[in-house]
DORO-956514 format. One record per residue (C-alpha): residue number from 1; y negated, x, z. Coordinates in Angstrom, 3 decimals. Layout:
BEGIN
{pt NUM; {Y; X; Z}}
...
***
This chain:
BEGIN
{pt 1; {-278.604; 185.806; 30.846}}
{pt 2; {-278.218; 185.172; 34.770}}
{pt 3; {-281.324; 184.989; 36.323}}
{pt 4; {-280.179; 184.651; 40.193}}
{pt 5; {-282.451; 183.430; 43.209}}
{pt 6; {-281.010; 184.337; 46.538}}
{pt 7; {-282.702; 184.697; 49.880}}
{pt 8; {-282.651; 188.167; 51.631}}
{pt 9; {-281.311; 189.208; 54.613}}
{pt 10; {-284.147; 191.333; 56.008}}
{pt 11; {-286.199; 190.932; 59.354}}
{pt 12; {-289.052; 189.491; 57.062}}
{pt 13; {-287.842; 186.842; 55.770}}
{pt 14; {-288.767; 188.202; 52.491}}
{pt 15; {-287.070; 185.552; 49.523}}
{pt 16; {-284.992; 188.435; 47.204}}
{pt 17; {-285.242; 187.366; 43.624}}
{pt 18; {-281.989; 189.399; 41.341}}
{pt 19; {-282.244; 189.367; 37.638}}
{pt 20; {-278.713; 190.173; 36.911}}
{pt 21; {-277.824; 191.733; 34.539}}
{pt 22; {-280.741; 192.502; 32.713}}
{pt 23; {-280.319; 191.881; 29.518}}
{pt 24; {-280.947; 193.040; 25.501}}
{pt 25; {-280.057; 196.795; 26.786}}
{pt 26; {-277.074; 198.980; 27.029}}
{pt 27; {-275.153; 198.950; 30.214}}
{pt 28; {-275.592; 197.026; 33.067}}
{pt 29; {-278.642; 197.371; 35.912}}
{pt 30; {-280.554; 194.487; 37.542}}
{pt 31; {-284.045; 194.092; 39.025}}
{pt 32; {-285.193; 192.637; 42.825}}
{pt 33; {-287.884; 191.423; 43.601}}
{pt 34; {-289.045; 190.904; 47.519}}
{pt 35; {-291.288; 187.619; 47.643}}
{pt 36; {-293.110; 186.458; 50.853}}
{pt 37; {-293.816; 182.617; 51.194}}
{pt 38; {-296.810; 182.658; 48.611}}
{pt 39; {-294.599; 183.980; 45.958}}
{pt 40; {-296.614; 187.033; 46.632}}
{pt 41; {-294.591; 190.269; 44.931}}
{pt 42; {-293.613; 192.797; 48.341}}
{pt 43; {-291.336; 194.999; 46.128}}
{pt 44; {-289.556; 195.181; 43.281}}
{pt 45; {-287.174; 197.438; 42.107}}
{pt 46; {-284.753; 198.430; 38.937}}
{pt 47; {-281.232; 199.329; 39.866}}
{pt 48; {-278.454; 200.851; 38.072}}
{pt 49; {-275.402; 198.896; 39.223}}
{pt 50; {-272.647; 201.336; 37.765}}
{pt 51; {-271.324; 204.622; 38.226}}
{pt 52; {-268.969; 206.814; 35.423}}
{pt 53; {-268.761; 210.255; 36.891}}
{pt 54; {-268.723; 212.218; 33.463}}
{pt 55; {-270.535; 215.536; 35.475}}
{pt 56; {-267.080; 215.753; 37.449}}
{pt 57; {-264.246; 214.357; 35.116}}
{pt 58; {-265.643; 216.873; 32.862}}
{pt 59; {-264.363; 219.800; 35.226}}
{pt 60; {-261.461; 221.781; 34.605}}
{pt 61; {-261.505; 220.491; 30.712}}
{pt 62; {-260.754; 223.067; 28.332}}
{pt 63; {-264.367; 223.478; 26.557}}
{pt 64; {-263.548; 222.702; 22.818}}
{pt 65; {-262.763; 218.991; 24.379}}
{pt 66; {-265.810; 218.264; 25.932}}
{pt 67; {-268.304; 217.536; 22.885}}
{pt 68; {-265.902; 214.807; 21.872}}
{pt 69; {-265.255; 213.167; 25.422}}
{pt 70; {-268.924; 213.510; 26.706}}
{pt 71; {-270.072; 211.131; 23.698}}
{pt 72; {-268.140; 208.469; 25.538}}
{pt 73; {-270.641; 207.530; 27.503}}
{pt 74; {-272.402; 205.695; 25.735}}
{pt 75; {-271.583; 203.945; 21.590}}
{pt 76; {-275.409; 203.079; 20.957}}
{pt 77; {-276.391; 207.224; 20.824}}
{pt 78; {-272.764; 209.160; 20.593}}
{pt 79; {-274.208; 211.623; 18.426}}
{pt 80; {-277.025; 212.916; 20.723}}
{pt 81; {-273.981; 213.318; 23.459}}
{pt 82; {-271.839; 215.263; 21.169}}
{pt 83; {-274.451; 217.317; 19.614}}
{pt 84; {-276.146; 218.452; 22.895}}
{pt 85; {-272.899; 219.591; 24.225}}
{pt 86; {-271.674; 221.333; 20.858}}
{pt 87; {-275.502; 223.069; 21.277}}
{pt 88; {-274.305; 223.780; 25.013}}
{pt 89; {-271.148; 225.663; 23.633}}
{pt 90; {-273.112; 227.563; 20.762}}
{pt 91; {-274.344; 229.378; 23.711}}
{pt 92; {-271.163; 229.939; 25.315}}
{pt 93; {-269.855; 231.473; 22.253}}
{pt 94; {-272.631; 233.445; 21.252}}
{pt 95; {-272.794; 231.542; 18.224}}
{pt 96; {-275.668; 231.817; 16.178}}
{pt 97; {-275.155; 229.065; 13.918}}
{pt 98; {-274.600; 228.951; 9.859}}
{pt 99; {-277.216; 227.160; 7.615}}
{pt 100; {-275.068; 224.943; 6.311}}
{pt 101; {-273.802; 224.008; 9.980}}
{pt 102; {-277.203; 223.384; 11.203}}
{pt 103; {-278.552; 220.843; 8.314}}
{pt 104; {-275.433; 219.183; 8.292}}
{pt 105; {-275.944; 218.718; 12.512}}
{pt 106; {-279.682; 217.810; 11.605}}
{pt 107; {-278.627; 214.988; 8.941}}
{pt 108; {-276.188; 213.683; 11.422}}
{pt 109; {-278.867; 213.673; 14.135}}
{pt 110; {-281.542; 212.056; 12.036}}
{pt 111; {-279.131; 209.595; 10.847}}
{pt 112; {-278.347; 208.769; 14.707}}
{pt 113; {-281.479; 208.314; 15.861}}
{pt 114; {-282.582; 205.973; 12.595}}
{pt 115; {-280.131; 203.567; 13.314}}
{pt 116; {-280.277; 203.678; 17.541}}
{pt 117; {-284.272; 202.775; 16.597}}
{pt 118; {-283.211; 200.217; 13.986}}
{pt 119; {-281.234; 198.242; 16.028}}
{pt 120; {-283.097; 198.397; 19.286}}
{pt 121; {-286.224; 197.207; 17.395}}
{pt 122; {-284.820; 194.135; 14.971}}
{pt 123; {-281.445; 193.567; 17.229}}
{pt 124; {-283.297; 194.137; 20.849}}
{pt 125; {-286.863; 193.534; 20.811}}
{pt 126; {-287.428; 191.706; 18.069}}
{pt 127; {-287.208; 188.210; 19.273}}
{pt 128; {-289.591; 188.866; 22.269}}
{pt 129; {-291.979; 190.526; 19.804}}
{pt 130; {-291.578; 187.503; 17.061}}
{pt 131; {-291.249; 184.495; 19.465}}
{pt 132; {-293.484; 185.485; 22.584}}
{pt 133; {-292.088; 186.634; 26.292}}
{pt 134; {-291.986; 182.404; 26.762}}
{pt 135; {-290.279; 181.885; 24.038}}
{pt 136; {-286.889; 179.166; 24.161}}
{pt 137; {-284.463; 181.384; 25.554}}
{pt 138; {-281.475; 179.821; 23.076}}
{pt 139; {-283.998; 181.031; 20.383}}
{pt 140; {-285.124; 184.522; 21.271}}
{pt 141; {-281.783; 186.524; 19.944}}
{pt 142; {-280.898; 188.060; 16.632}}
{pt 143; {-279.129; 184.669; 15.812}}
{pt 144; {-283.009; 183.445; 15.615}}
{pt 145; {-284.555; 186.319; 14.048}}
{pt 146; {-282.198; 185.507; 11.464}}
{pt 147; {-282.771; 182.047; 11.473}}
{pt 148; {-286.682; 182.529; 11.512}}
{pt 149; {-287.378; 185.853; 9.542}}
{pt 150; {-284.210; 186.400; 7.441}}
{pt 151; {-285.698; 188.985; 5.526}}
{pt 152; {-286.407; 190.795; 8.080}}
{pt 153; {-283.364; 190.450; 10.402}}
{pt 154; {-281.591; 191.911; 6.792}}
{pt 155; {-283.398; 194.760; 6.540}}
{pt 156; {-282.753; 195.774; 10.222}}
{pt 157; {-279.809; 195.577; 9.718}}
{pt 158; {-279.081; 197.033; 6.276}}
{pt 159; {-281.381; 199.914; 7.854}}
{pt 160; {-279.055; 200.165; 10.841}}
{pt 161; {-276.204; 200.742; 8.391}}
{pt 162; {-277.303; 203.322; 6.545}}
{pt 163; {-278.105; 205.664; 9.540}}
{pt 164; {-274.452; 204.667; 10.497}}
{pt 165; {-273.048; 205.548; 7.063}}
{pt 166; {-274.767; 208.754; 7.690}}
{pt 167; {-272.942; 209.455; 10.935}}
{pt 168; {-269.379; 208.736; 8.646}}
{pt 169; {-270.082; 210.745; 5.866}}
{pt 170; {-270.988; 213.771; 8.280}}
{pt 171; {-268.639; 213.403; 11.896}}
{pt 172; {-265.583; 211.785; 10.710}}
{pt 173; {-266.217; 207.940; 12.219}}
{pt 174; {-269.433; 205.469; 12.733}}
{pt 175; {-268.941; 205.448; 16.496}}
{pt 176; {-267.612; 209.013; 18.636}}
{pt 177; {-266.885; 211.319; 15.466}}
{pt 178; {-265.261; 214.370; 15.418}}
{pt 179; {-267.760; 216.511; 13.322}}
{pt 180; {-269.948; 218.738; 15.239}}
{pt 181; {-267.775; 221.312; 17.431}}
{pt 182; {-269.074; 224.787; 19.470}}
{pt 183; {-269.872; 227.350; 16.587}}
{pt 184; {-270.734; 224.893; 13.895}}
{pt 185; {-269.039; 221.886; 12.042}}
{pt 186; {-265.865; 221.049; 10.930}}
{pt 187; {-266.686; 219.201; 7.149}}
{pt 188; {-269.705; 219.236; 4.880}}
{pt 189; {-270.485; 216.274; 3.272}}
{pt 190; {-268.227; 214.757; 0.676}}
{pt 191; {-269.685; 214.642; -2.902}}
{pt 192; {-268.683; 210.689; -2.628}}
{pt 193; {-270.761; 210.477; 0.599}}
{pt 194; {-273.532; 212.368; -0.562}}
{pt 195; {-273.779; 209.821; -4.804}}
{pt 196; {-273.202; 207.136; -2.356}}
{pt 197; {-276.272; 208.014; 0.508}}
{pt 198; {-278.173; 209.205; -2.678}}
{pt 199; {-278.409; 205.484; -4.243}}
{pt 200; {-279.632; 204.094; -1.033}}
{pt 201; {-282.191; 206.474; 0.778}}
{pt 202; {-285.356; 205.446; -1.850}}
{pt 203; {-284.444; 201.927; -0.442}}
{pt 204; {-284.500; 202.834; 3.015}}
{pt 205; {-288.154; 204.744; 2.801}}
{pt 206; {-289.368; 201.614; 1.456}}
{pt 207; {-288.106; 199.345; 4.475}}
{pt 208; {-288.889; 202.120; 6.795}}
{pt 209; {-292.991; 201.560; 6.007}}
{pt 210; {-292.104; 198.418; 5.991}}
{pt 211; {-291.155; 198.398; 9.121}}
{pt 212; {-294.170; 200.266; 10.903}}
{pt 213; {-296.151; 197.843; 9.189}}
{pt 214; {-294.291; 195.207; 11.042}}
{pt 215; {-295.075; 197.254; 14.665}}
{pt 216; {-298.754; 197.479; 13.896}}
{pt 217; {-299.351; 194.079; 12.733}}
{pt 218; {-297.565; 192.734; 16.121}}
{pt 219; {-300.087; 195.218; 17.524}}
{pt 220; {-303.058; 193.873; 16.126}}
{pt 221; {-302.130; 190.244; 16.527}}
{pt 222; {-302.723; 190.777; 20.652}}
{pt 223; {-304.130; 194.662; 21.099}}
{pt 224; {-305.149; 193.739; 24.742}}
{pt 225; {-301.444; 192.795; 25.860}}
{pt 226; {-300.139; 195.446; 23.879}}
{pt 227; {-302.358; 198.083; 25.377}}
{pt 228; {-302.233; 196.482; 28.842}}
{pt 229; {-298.713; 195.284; 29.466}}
{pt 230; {-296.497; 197.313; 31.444}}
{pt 231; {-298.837; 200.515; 31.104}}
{pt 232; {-298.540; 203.300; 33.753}}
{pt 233; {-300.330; 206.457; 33.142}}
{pt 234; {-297.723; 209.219; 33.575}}
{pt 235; {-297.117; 212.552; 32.647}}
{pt 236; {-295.159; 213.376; 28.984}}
{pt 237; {-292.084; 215.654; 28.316}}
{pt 238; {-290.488; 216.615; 24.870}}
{pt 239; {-289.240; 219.220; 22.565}}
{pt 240; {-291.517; 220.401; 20.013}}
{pt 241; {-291.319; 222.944; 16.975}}
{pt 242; {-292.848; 226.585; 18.318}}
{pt 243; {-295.622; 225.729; 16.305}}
{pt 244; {-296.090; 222.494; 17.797}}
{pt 245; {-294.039; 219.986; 15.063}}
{pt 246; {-292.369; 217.128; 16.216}}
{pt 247; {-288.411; 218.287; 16.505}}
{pt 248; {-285.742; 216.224; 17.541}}
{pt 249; {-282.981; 218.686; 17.150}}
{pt 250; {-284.362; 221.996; 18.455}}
{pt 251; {-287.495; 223.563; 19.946}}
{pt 252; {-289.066; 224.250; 23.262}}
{pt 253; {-290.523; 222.359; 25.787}}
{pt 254; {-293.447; 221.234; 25.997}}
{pt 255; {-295.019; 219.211; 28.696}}
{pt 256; {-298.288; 217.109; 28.718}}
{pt 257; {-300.506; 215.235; 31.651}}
{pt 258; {-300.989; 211.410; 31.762}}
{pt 259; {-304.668; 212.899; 30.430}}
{pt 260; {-303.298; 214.563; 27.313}}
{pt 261; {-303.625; 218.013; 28.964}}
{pt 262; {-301.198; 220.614; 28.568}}
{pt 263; {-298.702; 221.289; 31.914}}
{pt 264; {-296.518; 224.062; 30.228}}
{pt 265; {-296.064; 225.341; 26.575}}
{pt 266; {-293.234; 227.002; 24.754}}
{pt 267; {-290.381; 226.872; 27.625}}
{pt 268; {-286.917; 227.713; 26.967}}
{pt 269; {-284.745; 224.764; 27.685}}
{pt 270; {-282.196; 227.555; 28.903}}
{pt 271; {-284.792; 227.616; 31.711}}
{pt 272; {-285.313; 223.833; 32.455}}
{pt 273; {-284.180; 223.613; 36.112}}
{pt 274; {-287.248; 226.174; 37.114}}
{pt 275; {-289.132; 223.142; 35.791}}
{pt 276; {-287.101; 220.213; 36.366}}
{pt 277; {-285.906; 219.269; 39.830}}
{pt 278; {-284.047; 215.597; 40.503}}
{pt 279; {-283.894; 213.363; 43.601}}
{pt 280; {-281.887; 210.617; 44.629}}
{pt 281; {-282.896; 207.082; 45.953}}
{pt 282; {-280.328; 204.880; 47.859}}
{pt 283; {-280.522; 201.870; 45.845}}
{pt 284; {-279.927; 203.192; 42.736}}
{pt 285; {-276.909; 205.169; 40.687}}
{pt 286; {-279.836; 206.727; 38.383}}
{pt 287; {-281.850; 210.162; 39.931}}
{pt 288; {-285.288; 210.258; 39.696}}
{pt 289; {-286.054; 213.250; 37.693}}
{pt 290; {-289.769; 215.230; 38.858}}
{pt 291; {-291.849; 218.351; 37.227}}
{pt 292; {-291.578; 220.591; 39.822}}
{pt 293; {-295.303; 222.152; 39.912}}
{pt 294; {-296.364; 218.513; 40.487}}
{pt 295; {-293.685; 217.639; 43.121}}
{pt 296; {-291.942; 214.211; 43.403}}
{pt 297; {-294.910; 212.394; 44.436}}
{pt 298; {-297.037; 213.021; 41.313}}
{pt 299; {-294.078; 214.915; 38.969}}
{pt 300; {-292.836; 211.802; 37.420}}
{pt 301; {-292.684; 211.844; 33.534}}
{pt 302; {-291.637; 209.913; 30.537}}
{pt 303; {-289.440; 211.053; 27.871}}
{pt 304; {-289.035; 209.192; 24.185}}
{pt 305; {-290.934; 207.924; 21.132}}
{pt 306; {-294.209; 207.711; 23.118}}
{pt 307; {-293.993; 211.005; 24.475}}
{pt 308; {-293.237; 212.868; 21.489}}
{pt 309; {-295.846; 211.338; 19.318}}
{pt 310; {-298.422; 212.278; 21.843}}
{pt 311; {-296.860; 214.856; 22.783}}
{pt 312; {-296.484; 216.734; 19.371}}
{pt 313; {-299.300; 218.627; 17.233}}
{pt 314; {-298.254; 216.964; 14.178}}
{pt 315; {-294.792; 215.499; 12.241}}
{pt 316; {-293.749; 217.471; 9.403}}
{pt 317; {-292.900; 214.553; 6.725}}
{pt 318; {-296.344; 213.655; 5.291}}
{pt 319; {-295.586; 209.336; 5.393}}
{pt 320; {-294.780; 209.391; 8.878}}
{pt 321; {-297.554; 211.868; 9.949}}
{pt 322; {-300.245; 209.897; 8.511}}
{pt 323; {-299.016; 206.506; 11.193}}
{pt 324; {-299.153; 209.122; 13.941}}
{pt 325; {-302.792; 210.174; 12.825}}
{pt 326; {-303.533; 206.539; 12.853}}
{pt 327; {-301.810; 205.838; 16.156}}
{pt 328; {-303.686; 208.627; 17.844}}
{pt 329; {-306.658; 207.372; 16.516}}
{pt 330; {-306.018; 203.509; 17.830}}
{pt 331; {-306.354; 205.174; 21.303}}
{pt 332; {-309.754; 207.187; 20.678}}
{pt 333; {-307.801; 210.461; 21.007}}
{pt 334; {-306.702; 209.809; 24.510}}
{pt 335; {-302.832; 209.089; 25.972}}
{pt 336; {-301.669; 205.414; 25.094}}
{pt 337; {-299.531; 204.537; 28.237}}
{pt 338; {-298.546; 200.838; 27.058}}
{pt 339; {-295.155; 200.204; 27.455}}
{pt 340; {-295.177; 197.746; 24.368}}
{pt 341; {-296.492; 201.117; 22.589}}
{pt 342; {-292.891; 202.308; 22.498}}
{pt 343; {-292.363; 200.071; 19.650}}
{pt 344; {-295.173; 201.278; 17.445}}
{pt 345; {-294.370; 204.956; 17.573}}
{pt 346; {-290.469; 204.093; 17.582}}
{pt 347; {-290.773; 202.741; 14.087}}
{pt 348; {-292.954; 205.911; 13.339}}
{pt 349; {-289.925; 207.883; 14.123}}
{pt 350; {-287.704; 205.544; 12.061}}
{pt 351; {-289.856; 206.695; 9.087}}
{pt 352; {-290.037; 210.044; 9.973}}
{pt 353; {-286.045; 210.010; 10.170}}
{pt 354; {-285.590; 208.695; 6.882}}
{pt 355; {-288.225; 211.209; 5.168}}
{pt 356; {-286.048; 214.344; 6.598}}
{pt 357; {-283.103; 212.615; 5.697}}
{pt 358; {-284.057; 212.229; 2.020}}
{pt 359; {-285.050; 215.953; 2.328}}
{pt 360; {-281.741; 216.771; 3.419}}
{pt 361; {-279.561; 215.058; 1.160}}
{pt 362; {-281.545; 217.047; -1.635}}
{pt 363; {-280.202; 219.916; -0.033}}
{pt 364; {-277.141; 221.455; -1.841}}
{pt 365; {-276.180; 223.633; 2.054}}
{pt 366; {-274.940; 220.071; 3.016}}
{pt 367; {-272.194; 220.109; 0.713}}
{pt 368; {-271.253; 223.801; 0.724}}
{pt 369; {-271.424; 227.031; 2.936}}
{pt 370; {-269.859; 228.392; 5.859}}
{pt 371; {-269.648; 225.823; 8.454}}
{pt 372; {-268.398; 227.977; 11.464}}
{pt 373; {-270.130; 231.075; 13.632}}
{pt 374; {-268.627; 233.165; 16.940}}
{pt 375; {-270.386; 235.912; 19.069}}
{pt 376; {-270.749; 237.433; 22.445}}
{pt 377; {-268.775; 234.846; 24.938}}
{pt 378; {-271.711; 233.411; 28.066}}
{pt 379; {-270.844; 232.089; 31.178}}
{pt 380; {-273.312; 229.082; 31.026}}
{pt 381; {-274.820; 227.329; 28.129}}
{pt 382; {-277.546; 224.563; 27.859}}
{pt 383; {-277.854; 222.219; 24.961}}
{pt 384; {-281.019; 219.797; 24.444}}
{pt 385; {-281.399; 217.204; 22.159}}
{pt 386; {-284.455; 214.533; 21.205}}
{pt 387; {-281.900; 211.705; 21.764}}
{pt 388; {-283.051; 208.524; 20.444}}
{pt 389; {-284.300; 207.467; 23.628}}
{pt 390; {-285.950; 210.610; 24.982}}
{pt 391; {-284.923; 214.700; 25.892}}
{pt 392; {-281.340; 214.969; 26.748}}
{pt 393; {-280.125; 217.726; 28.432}}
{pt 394; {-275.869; 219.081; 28.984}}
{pt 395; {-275.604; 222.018; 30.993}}
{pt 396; {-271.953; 223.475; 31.603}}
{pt 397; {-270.460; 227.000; 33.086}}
{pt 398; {-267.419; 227.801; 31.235}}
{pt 399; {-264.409; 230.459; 32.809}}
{pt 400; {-262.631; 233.065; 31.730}}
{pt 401; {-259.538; 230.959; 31.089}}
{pt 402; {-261.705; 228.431; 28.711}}
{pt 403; {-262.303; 225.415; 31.452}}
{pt 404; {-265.222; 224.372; 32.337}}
{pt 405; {-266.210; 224.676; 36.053}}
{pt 406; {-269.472; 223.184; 36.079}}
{pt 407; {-271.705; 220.489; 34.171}}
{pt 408; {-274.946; 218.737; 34.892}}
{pt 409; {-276.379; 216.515; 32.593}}
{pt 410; {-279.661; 214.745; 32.734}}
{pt 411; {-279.953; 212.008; 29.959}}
{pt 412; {-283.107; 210.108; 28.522}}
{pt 413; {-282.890; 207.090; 30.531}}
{pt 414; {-283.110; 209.370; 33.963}}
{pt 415; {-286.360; 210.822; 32.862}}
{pt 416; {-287.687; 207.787; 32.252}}
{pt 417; {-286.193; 205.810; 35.507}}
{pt 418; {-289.428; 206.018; 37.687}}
{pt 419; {-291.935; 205.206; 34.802}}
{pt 420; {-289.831; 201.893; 34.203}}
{pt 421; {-289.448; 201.464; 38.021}}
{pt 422; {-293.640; 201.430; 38.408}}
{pt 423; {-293.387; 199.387; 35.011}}
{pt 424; {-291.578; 196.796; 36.450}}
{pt 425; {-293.873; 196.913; 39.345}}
{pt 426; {-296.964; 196.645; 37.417}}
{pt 427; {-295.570; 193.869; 35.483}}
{pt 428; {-294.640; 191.641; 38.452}}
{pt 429; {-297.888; 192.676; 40.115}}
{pt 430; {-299.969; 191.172; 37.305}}
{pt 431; {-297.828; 188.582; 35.702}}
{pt 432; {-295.516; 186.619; 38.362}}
{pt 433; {-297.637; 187.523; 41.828}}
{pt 434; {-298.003; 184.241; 43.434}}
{pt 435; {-296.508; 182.108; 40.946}}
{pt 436; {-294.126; 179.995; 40.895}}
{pt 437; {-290.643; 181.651; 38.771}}
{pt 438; {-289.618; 180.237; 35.825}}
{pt 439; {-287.287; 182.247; 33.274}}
{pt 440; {-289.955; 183.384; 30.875}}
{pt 441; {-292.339; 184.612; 33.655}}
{pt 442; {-289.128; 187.075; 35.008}}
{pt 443; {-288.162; 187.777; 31.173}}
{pt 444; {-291.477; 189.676; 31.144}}
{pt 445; {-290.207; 192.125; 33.534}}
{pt 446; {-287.194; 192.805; 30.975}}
{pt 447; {-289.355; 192.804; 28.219}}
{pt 448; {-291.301; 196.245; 29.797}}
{pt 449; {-287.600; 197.405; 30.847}}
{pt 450; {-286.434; 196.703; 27.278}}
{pt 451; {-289.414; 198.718; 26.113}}
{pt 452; {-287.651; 201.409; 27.060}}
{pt 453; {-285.182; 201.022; 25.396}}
{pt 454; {-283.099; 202.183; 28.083}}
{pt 455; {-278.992; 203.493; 27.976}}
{pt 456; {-278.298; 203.129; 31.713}}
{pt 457; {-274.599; 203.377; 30.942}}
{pt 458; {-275.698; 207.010; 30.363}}
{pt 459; {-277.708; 207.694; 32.924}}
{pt 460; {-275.682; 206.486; 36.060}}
{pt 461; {-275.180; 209.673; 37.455}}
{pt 462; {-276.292; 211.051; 41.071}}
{pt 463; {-276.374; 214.550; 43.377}}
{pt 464; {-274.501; 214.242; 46.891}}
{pt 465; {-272.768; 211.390; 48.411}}
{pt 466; {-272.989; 208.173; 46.354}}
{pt 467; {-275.373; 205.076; 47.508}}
{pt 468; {-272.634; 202.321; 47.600}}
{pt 469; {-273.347; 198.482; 47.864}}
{pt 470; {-270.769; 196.059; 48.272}}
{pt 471; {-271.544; 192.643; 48.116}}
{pt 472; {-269.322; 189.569; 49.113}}
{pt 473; {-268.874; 186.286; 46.975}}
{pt 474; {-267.656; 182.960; 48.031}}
{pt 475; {-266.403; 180.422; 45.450}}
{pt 476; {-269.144; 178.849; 44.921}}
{pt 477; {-271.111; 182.077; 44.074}}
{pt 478; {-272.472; 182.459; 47.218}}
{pt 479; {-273.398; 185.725; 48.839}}
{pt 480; {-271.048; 186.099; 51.917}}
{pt 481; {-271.999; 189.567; 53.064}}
{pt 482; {-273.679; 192.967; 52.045}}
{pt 483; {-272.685; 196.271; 53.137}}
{pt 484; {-274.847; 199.320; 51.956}}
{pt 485; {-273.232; 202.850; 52.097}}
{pt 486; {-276.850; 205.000; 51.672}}
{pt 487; {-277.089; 208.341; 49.954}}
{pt 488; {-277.247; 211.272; 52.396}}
***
């Protein structure tokens, strides 16, 4: 971890304080922070530091390719990439799809977003959670969760393994499968797979209350820094079941207030850009998605584990609704805004996972059944997804000669990018305002970015000419120059 102090080149004088990269996520982004003289905190900002250009690369790519090259942006949450653009095609071809195809999609799904939560919460966050923000930086890793808490460090990541088993046995591979395609699936699960996943689920339900258990007791050990730290009231978007279930394969969209109120009900995600609208910022590769009634002032949201718990009327797997019941009731029936809350209702989730999982591999449509569907060929097709990290949206036009000609995709990370910007604000506001910097103090402003959980990897995309910076080394690390190319 590279903490970097540098002084800015502005007309203020202003010290510029880089944490670069920020670390314990996937991809690479770094923080600034403007100090005056007193240490005093004049801005600070997160900034996505690289660009991958999937939304034009993808052009002119015969369709049936794209579900397998979009889930290369990212190897923490492949699946959600690959399923949201197979759902995208579906539409294309008319497909209404097969039984069989959809529970196998769902049990690769669940099994994707069980282990993306099991690693970010025993591999990630774990040894801020364990050791404390100040903790010996050579200590706070996995290498001293495993050191420290062995049991614990296991079952992470025996639970981690599992989910990944499940993405084998059902797309081909651990990491960017083959097995969800437009119209359906291409295997059902093997009847080895299946004895195999079989032995081990009753196992995994076990350490999956086990590890919500964990969540609330960190919770209850220091309620007023989890309630307090890094919290910024802000509006909630998800999919939810039509009759209000948490869903993190299908549904419509639902969108919620930062007081709990209902924006909109029962949209078609077909229909999300007379909702949605995005923005770009200079400094940044990420745009800053906004609800349109509420303009980009006021329109900012959050996506992910804390929206969908709140966001839902209930979960349908009876273990993991009970925690939400008790996590709505923590916060007196109104909107928990926390950023340490992700944690809580991410290990909800886990459990939740696991409980449809065990559901589904009852399921004999898994290992039999037509797999494949065609129908009535569509220009355009959108495909959304609860990705581990939040709603994740592909959008492509397809031609007449099978290439696609347009795509637009708006991942998890991007909906969240101005609730972890005003996070990182409101940590540095209360925490390392006029104080003098040590390592600890600035790891608490990764610690609310971590929160998170952010892919920024995925979500480096922007609309219109690209924000450039370009900054000049000398050998000794020093910073030589800066040149800025700002987005029109």
């Amino acid at each position: 971890m590279n903490k970097s102090l540098e002084t800015a080149a502005n007309p203020q004088g202003l010290r510029r304080v880089a944490i670069d990269p920020v670390s314990r996520v996937e991809g690479h982004g770094k923080v600034t922070l403007l100090l005056d003289d007193q240490n005093r905190v004049q801005q600070a900002r997160l900034h996505i530091v690289e660009f991958r250009g999937f939304e034009k690369f993808i052009e002119g790519r015969p369709y049936w390719e794209v579900p397998v090259m979009v889930q290369r942006l990212c190897g923490i949450c492949p699946v959600s990439h690959q399923l949201a653009a197979a759902k995208a095609f579906d539409r294309v071809l008319g497909a209404s799809i097969t039984v069989s195809a959809q529970k196998i999609r769902r049990l690769m799904h669940y099994g994707q977003v069980m282990q993306s939560h099991a690693l970010h919460f025993f591999y990630l966050a774990s040894p801020d959670l364990l050791f404390g923000f100040d903790s010996d930086l050579n200590r706070r890793n996995i290498v001293g969760v495993a050191q420290a808490h062995p049991e614990i460090a296991r079952k992470g990541v025996l639970l981690r393994k599992f989910g990944q088993e499940l993405i084998r046995a059902t797309a081909g591979k651990r990491v960017h499968g083959t097995g969800a395609v437009p119209g359906g699936v291409n295997q059902h699960v093997s009847a080895a797979d299946h004895a195999l996943l079989q032995r081990d689920v009753a196992q995994m339900l076990a350490w999956a209350q086990e590890a919500v258990a964990i969540a609330k007791q960190l919770h209850a050990q220091n309620p007023a820094l989890y309630d307090s730290f890094g919290a910024v009231p802000s509006s909630m978007l998800s999919l939810v079941r039509t009759d209000g279930a948490l869903d993190l394969y299908d549904g419509v969209l639902r969108a919620r207030d930062a007081d709990g109120s209902i924006l909109f009900d029962g949209a078609d995600a077909q229909n999300y850009l007379d909702l949605i609208e995005e923005e770009v910022k200079p400094w940044s590769y990420m745009k800053f998605p906004f609800l349109r009634s509420l303009g980009p002032t006021l329109g900012s949201y959050r996506v992910g584990p804390l929206a969908r718990i709140q966001n839902c009327d209930f979960i349908p797997s009876p273990l993991a609704e009970a925690q939400r019941r008790e996590f709505v009731a923590y916060g007196g029936a109104r909107p928990q805004h926390g950023a340490l809350a992700y944690h809580w209702v991410r290990m909800i989730e886990l459990l939740h996972c696991v409980e449809v999982i065990a559901g589904l591999l009852a399921d004999p449509d898994i290992l039999s059944g037509e797999r494949m569907a065609t129908g009535v060929r569509q220009r355009r097709g959108v495909g959304v997804i609860e990705a581990p990290r939040g709603t994740l949206f592909h959008d492509y036009e397809v031609g007449a000669d099978d290439l696609v000609t347009r795509c637009n995709l708006i991942v998890s990370t991007t909906h969240n990018n101005q609730a972890m910007n005003e996070a990182v604000r409101s940590v540095a506001a209360q925490y390392l305002d006029g104080r003098e910097l040590t390592e600890g103090l600035l790891n608490h402003i990764e610690v609310a970015i971590r929160a998170y959980d952010p892919c920024l990897s995925c979500a480096t995309h922007a609309l219109g000419q690209m924000p450039l910076e370009l900054t000049l080394l000398g050998p000794d690390g020093a910073v030589l120059g800066r040149r800025l190319r700002a987005a029109q």
